[in-house]
Structure formats: structure tokens, C-alpha cells
C-alpha positions as CSV (number, residue, x, y, z in Angstrom):
1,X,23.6,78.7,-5.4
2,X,25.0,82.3,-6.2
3,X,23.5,85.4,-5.3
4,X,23.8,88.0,-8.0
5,X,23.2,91.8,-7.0
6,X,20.7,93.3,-9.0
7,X,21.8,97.1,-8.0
8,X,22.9,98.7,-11.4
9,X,25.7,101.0,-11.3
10,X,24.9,104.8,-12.4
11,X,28.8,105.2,-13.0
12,X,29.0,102.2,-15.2
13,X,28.5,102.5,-19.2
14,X,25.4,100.5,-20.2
15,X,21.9,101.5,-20.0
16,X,21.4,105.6,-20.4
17,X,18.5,105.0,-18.5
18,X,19.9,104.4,-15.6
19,X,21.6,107.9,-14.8
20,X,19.7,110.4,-12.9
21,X,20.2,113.4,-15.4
22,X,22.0,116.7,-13.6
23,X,19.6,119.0,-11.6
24,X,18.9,122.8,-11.9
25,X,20.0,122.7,-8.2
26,X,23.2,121.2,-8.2
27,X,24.2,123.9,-11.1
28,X,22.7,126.3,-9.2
29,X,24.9,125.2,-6.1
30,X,28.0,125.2,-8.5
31,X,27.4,128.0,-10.2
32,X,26.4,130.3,-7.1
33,X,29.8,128.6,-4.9
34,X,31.5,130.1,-7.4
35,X,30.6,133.3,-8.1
36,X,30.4,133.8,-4.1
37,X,34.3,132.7,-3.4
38,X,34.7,135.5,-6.3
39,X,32.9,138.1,-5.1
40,X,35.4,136.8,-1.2
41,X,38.2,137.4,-3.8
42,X,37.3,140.9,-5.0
43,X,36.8,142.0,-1.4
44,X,40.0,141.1,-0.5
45,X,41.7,142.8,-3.5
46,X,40.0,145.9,-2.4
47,X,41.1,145.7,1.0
48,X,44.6,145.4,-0.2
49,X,44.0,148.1,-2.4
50,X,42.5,150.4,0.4
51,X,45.1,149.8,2.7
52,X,48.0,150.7,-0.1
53,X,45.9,154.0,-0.7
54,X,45.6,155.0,2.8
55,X,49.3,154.8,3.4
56,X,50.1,156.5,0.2
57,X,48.4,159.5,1.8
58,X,50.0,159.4,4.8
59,X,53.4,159.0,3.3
60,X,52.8,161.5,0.9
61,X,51.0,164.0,3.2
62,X,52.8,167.1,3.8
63,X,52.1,167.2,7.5
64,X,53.1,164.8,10.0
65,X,49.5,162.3,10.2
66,X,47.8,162.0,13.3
67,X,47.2,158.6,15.0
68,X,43.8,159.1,14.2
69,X,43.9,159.4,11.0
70,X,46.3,156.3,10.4
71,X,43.4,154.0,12.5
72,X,40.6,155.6,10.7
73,X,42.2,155.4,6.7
74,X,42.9,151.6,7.7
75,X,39.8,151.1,9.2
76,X,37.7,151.4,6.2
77,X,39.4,149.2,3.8
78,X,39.1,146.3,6.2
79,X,35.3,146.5,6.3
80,X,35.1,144.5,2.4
81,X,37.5,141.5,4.0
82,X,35.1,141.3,7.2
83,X,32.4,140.4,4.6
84,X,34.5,138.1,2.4
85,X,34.6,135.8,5.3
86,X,30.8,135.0,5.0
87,X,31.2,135.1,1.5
88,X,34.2,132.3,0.7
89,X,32.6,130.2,3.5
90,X,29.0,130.2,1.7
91,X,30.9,129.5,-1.9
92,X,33.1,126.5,-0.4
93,X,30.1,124.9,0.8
94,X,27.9,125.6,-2.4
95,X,30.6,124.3,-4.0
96,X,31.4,121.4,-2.3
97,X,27.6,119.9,-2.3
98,X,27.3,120.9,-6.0
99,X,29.9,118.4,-6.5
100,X,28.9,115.7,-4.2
101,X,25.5,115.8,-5.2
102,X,25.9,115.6,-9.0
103,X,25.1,113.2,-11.2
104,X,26.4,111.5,-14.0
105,X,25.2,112.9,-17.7
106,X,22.9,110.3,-19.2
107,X,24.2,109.6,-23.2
108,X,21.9,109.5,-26.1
């Protein structure tokens, strides 16, 4: 006497009836990972592109710069990579369950 499993396999070619279709919510995931981890990347290109303007002022300032204004011209540059942080974290975990939840296109 055998015992045959009767559990069909979504990843297996066969009947299209057995794959669950793709949801509007794991696009959704996918689609909105992504776009967050490229807003994270556009923060961080305009943090580099802060700091390289605040220290072309002070190298090209005709007076010798105060401390003060060294801290403060750097300190507003870092303010869009404190918030890309937030940002690549949410769009690696969007990501990562878009993927792991997806499902195998049905054929017709």
C-alpha cells in the first residue's frame, strides 16, 4: 500500500488553475520598496552635494570662516541622510515581502 500526496505544486507546470494569480499588494510592496530605497538614494546624493557646497564656500571665502559657520554649513546637508535611514529601511523590507509573498503568474 503507497501513500500518494495529493498537495499540488503551485511552482510545477500543469494545471493554470492551480497558481494563485499576483496580488495588487505584493506590487504595491514591490513597487513602493522601490521607490523608497530611491528616494534613501537621492537623499544621500544631496547630502554629498551639500557638504561639497559648504566647503566650496569656505575655501573660497575671502575671510578666514568662523568655526561656526563650518558646524552650521555642514549641519544642514546632513539633515536629508538622517531621513534616508527611515527611508532605505522601509524600501528593504517592502521589498523583501514583495518578493516572498509573490506568486507564481497563472498561464492561459
Amino acid at each position: 500500500m503507497t501513500l500518494e500526496t495529493t498537495t499540488p505544486n503551485p511552482y510545477q507546470a500543469g494545471d493554470a488553475s492551480i497558481a494563485a494569480p499576483r496580488t495588487r499588494a505584493t506590487r504595491w510592496m514591490i513597487w513602493a520598496g522601490a521607490v523608497a530605497l530611491l528616494l534613501a538614494v537621492l537623499c544621500l546624493i544631496a547630502t554629498v552635494l551639500g557638504m561639497t557646497w559648504s566647503f566650496d564656500a569656505i575655501a573660497t571665502s575671502s575671510t578666514t570662516p568662523k568655526p561656526s559657520d563650518l558646524a552650521s554649513g555642514i549641519s544642514y546637508p546632513l539633515i536629508p541622510s538622517v531621513a534616508a535611514v527611515p527611508l532605505a529601511l522601509v524600501g528593504i523590507v517592502l521589498l523583501i515581502l514583495g518578493f516572498v509573498r509573490r506568486r507564481p503568474i497563472a498561464e492561459t
